[in-house]
C-alpha positions in Angstrom: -29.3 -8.7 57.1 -30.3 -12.4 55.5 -32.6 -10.7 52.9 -29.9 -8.1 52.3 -27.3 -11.2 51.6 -29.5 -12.6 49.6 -30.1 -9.8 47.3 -26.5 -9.2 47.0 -25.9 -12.3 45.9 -28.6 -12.1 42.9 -27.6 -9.2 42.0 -23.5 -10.9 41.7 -25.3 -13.7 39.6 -26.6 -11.4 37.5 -23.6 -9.9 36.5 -21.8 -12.7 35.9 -24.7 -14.3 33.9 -24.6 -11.1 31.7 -20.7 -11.2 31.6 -20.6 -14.5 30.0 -23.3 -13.8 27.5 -21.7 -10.6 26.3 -18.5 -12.5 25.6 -20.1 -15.3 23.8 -22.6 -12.9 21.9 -19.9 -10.5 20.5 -20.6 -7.5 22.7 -17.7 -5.4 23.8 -17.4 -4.7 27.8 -16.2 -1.2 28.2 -14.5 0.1 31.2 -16.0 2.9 32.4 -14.9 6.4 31.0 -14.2 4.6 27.6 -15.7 4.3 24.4 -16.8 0.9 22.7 -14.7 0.9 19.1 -17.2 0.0 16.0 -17.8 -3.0 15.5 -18.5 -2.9 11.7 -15.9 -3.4 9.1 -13.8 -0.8 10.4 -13.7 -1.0 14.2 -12.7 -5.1 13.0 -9.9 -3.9 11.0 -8.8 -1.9 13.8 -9.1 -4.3 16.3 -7.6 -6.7 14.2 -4.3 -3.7 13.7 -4.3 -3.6 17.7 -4.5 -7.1 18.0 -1.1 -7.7 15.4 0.9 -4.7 17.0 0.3 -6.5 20.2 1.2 -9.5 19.6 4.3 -9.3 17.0 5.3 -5.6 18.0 5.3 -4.5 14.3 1.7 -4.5 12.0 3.3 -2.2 9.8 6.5 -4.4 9.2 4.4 -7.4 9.4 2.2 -5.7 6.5 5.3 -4.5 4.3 7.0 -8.1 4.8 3.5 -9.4 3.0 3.8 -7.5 0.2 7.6 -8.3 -0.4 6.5 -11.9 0.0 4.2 -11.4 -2.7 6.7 -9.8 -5.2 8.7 -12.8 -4.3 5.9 -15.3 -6.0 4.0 -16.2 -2.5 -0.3 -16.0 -2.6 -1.8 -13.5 -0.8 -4.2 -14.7 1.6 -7.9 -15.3 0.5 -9.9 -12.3 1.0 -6.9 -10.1 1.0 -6.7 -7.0 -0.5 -4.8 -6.2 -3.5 -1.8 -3.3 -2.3 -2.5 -0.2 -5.0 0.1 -0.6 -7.5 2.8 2.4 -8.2 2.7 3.7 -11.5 5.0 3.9 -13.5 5.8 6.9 -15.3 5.7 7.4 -19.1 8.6 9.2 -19.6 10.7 6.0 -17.5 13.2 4.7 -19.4 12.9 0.7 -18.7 15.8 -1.9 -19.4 14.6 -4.0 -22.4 15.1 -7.3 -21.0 12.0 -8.6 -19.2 13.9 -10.1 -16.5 14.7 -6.4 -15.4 11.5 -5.0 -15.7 10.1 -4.5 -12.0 7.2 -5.9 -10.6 4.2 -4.4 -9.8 5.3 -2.4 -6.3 8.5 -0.5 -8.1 10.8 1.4 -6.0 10.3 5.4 -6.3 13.2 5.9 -8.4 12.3 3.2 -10.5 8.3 4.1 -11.2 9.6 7.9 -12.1 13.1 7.9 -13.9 13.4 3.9 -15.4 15.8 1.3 -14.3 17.8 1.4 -17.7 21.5 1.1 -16.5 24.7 3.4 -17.9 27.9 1.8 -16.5 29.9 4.9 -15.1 32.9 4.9 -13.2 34.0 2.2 -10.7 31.8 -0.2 -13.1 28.9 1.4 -10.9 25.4 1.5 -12.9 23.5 4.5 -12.7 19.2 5.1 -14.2 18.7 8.1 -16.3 18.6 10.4 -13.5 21.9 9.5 -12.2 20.8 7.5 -9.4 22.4 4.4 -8.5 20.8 1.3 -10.1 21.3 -2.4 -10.8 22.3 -4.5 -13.8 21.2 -8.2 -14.4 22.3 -9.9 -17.0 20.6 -12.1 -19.4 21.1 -15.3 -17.2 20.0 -13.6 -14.0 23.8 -12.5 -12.6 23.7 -9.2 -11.1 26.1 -6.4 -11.4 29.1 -6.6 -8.8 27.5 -3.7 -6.5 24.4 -5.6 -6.5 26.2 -8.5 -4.9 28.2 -6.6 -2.6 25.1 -4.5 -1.4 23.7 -7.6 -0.3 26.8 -8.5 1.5 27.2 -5.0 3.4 23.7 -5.2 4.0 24.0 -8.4 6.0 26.6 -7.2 7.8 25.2 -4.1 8.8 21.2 -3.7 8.2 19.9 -7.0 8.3 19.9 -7.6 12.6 17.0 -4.5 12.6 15.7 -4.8 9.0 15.4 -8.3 8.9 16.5 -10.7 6.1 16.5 -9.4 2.1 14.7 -6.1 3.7 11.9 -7.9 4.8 11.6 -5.7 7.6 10.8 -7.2 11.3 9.7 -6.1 14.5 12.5 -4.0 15.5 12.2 -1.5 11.8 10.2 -1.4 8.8 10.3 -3.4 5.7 13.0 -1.7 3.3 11.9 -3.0 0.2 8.0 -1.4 1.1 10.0 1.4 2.3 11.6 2.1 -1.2 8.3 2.2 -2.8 8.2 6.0 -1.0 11.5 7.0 -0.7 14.0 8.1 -3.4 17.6 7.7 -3.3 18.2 10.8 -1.5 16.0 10.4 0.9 17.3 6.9 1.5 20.6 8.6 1.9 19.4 11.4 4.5 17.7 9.2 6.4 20.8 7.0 6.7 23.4 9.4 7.3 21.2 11.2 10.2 19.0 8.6 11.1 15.2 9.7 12.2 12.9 9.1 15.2 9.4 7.6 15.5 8.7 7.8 11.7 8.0 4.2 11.3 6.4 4.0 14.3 4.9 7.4 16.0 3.7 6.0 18.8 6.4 3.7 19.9 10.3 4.6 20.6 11.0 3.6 16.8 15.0 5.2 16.2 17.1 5.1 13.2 20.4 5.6 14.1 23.0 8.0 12.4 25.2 6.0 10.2 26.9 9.3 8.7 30.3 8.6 10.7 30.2 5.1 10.1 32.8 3.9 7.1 31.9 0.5 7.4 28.1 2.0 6.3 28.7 5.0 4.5 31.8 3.6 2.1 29.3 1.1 0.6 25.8 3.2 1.1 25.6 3.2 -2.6 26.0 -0.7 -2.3 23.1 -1.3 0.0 20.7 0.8 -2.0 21.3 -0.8 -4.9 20.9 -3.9 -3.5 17.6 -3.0 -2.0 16.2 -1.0 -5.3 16.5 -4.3 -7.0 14.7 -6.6 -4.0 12.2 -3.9 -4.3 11.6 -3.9 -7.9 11.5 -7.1 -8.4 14.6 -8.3 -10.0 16.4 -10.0 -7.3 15.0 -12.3 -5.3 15.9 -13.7 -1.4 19.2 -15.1 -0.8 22.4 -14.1 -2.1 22.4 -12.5 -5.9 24.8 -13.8 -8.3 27.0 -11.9 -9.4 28.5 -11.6 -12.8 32.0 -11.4 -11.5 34.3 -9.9 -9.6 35.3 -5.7 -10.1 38.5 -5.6 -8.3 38.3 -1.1 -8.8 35.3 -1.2 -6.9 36.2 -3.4 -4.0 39.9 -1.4 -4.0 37.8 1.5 -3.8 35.8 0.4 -0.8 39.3 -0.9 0.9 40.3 2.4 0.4 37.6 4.3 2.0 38.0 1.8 5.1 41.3 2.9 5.6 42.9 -0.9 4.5 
């Protein structure tokens, strides 16, 4: 029975001894009926991915809200990778001033029809596929729907999507998100909401918004606003506007049953 003891309690020193070495010498313990992820480059990216979804409940957000931060003037960190730019097509009719010209992560809309604006009715601005745009004038003041995109926004998008569409760990970063989807889809996806897109393998929902006037009477509003955060043009905060457009915000009143 003693030598028996004995041997047992080697063989527990022993395992601890090569438990402690393993964790200070970078080798993985893997419970059994598991595989050990790759510990080159990419099984350290992907532990790294784990690692952030675990701890802040949203890598992707926390990934889009970098890039935003770096349209917005803030360095990357060192080592980090470029995002790949969206080009811009040829046939895009840009606004002339250079204050309007997006940044290097345009919004869909933007890199394939141009963000030159036609005023049409309502004083709303449209690009030359009829989409809804912005318009910022010469000393920075944007258009009024602009403004009151960012205003409705607050109000109504901003407790998921985070500040200025900077996404956070309860939905994706909007002005990341705009870089893939065009007005339409923007629109679909508002008015019937989706399920697990951001995130598959969470319980990631997107309410429907399509019965919702104090949404859906400004939708147009809240696009706009987020096309320009995600070209470039308008930065955090509140936009200022270039005055007030008393049709448009009758218009609204009117749709909300005032």
């Amino acid at each position: 029975m003693t030598t028996k003891m004995i041997a047992l309690a080697g063989a527990l020193v022993l395992s601890v001894s090569g438990l402690a070495f393993a964790q200070t010498s970078g080798t993985t313990i893997v419970p059994q009926g598991q595989t050990a992820p790759d510990q080159g480059s990419g099984g350290a990216a992907a532990a790294a991915a784990t690692s952030g979804q675990a701890a802040g409940g949203n890598g992707a957000a926390a990934a889009g809200g970098g890039k935003s931060a770096a349209a917005d003037g803030a360095s990357a960190p060192a080592g980090t990778k470029e995002a790949p730019t969206t080009p811009v097509s040829d046939d895009a009719k840009m606004a002339d001033a250079d204050h309007m010209k997006p940044d290097a992560h345009p919004s869909k809309d933007t890199a394939t029809e141009g963000n030159e604006p036609t005023e049409g009715d309502l004083g709303k601005y449209a690009d030359p596929s009829g989409n809804p745009t912005y318009k910022i004038e010469a000393d920075g003041k944007a258009d009024w729907y602009t403004w009151r995109g960012y205003k409705k926004y607050m109000a109504n998008c901003m407790q998921c999507h985070g500040p200025d569409g900077l996404g956070s760990s309860f939905a994706p970063n909007l002005t990341s998100q705009l870089q893939d989807l065009s007005y339409y889809d923007f629109a679909g996806i508002v008015v019937s909401g989706q399920k697990n897109k951001w995130n598959p393998s969470g319980n990631s929902v997107m309410p429907a918004w399509g019965e919702d006037p104090n949404v859906m009477c400004s939708m147009d509003a809240i696009y706009i606003y987020l096309r320009a955060r995600a070209d470039g043009v308008v930065g955090r905060g509140e936009p200022k506007r270039a005055g007030n457009n008393k049709p448009a915000q009758e218009e609204e009143y009117s749709c909300l049953g005032f």
